[in-house]
C-alpha positions in Angstrom: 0.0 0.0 0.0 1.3 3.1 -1.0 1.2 6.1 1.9 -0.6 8.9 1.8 2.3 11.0 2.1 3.9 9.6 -0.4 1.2 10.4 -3.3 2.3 13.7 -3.7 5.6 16.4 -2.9 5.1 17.2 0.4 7.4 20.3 1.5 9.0 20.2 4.9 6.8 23.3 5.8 3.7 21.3 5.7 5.3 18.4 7.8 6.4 20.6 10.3 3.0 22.0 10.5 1.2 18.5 10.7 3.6 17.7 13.0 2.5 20.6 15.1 -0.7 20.3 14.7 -0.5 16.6 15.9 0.8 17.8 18.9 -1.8 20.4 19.4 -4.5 17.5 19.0 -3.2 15.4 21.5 -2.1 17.7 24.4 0.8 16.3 25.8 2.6 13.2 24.6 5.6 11.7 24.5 8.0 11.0 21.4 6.9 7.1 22.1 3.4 7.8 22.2 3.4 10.7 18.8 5.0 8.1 16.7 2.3 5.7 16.7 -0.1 8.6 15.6 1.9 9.7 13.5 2.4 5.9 11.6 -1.3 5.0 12.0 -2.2 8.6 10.1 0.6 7.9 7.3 1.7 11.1 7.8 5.6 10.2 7.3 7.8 7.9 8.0 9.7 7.7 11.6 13.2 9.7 11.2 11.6 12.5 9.0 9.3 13.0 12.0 12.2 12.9 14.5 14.2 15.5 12.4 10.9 17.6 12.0 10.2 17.3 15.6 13.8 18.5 16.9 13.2 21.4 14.4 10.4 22.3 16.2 11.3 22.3 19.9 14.6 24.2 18.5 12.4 27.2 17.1 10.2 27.3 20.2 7.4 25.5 18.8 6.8 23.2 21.1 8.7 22.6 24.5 9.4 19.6 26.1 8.1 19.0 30.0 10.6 18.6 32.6 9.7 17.1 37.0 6.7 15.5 36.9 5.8 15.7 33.0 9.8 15.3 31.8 9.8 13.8 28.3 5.9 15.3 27.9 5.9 17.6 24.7 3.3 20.5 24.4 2.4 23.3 22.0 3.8 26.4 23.3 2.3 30.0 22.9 4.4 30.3 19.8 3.5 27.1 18.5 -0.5 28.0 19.0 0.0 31.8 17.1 2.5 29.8 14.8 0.0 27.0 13.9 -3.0 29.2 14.0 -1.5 31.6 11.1 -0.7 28.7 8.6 -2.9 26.0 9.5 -4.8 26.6 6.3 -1.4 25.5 4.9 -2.3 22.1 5.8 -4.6 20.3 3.6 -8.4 20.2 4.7 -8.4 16.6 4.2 -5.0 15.7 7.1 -6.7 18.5 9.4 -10.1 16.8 9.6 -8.0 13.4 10.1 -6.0 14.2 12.5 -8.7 15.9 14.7 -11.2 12.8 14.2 -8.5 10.5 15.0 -7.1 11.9 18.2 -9.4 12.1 20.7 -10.0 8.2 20.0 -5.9 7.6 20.5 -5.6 9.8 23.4 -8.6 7.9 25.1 -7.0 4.7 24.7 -3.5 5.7 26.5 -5.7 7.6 29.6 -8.4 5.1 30.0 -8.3 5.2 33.8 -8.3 8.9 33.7 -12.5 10.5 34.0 -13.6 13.4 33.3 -16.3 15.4 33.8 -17.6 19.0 34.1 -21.1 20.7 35.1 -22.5 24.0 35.8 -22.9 26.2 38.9 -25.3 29.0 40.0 -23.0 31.6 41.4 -24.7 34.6 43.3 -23.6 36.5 40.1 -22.2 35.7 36.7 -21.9 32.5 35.7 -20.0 29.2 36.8 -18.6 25.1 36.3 -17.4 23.0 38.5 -14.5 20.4 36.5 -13.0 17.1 37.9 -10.4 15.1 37.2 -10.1 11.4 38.7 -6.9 9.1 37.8 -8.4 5.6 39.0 -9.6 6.4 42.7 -7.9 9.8 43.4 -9.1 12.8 42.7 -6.3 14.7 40.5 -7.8 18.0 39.7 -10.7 20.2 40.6 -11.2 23.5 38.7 -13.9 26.0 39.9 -14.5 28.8 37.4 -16.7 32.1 38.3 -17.1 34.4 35.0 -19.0 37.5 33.8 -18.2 35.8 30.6 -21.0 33.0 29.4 -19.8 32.2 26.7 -16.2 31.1 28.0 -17.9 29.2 31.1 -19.6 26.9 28.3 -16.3 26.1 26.3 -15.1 24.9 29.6 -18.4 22.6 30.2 -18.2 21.2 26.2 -14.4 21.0 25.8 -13.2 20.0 29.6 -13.5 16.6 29.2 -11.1 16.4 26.1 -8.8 18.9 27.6 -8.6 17.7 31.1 -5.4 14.9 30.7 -3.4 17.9 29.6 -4.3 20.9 31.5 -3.6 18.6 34.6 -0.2 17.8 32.5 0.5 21.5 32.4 -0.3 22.5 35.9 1.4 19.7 37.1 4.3 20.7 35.2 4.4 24.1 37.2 6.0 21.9 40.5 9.8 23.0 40.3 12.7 20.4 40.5 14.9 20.7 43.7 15.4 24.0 45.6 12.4 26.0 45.5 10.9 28.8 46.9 7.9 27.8 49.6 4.5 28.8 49.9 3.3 30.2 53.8 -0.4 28.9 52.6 -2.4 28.3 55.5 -3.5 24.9 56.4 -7.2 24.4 55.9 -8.8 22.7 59.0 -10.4 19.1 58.2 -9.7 17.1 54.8 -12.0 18.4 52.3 -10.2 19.9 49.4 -13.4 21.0 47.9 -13.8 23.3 50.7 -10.7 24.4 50.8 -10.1 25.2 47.0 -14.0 27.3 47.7 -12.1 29.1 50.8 -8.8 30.3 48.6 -8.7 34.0 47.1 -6.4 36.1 45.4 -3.1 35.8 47.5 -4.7 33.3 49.9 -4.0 29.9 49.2 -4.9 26.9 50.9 -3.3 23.5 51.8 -5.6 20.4 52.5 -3.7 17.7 54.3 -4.5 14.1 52.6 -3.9 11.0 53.5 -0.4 9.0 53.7 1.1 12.7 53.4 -0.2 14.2 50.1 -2.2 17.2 49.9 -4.2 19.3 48.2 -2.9 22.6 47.0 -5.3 24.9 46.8 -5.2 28.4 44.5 -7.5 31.4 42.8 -6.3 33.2 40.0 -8.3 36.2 39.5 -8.2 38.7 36.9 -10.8 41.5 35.1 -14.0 39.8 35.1 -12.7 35.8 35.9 -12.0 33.7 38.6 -9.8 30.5 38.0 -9.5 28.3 41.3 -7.5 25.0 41.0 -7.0 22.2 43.2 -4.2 19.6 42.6 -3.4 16.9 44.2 0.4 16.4 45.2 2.1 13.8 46.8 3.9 15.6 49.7 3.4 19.2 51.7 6.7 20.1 50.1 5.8 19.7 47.0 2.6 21.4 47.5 3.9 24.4 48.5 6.7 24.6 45.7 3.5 24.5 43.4 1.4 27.0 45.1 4.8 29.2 45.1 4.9 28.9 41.3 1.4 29.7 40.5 1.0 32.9 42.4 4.4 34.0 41.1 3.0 33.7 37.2 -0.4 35.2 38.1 -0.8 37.1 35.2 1.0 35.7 32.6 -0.1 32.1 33.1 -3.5 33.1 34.3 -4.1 33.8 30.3 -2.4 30.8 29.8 -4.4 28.8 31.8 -7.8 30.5 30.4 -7.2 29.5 26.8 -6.2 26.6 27.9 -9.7 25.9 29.8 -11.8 26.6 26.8 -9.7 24.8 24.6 -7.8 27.1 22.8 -3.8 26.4 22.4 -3.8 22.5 22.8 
């Protein structure tokens, strides 16, 4: 059988770009996990990805995770603005493949992973609840509050397909080694739910778990939107390295984080 690539001249632009846009489908994966995408696609053959690949993370396309996501690669900002100028450089007929195909592919590798994501009535505005559970723990809980209706529903329709790799990404935020530590207060009792209701704008909270994890608990808050995320971490120490991290990128990876809610960017 004769590949799809193969049928016509393909230019290295375009395999760069549905290269990229592979990665934006699937969130965060690793090299060992793109090439079987890649392959089952016929998009090209395994070291023309690899060399197309190390072009991109070398022009700041996409980035490649280090601590708890090390060998994860992501779309960066660059990579989005990048992909969303020339994606109409990629045929109609691989863009409309590759986005059928991935969700399907990424389900497979995250099958004990669950999603799910509902509405709240919030005094004012409007609001969602998300979840994310890895087997029986609870990974992730993301409480939005938003004069903004329309971004609220992205996050209800798109959470579930974006949830394995916005937990990637914040998870990603935990530093390596010597970091700077978060005073958060300890919330009383063990509900994290509580706690990550309880957190504001400079006041975090910490939700001591079982068998020494906890929950770290922080609200990102700018203009009109409130972000509040929850994430389960295996020690205090940890923890408090992450909560150091998010309230020190506020602003720039508050915007991060809000495209990356409704979907846009991965």
């Amino acid at each position: 059988m004769t590949n799809l690539y193969e049928k016509r001249n393909v230019s290295d632009l375009e395999n760069r770009l549905r290269l990229l846009l592979c990665v934006s489908e699937l969130g965060m994966v690793t090299r060992e996990q793109l090439w079987p995408f890649v392959a089952r696609l016929e998009l090209m053959e395994y070291m023309p990805m690899c060399l197309y690949l190390e072009q991109l993370l070398s022009d700041g396309s996409v980035d490649e995770g280090t601590g708890r996501i090390r060998g994860m690669l992501y779309l960066t900002e660059t990579g989005y603005l990048r992909l969303t100028v020339l994606r109409s450089s990629i045929p109609a007929s691989d863009r409309d493949r590759i986005a059928a195909e991935a969700p399907g592919y990424m389900a497979g590798l995250r099958e004990n992973m669950t999603a799910r994501a509902g509405y709240e009535l919030p005094a004012t505005g409007y609001g969602c609840k998300c979840v994310v559970t890895d087997g029986d723990v609870p990974s992730l809980m993301v409480l939005i509050h938003s004069r903004d209706k329309r971004f609220v529903e992205r996050v209800v329709q798109r959470f579930r397909r974006n949830a394995a790799t916005i937990t990637l990404r914040l998870l990603g935020q935990c530093p390596e080694g010597d970091a700077p530590l978060s005073n958060a207060a300890l919330f009383p009792g063990d509900d994290p739910e509580a706690a990550l209701r309880a957190a504001e704008p400079g006041k975090p909270n910490l939700c001591r778990l079982g068998g020494g994890a906890c929950a770290a608990a922080v609200c990102l808050s700018k203009e009109d939107t409130q972000l509040r995320f929850s994430l389960h971490m295996p020690s205090e120490s940890s923890a408090r390295k992450w909560i150091a991290r998010m309230e020190a990128g506020d602003g720039e990876f508050f915007q991060v984080m809000r495209k990356m809610m409704a979907g846009f960017g991965l």
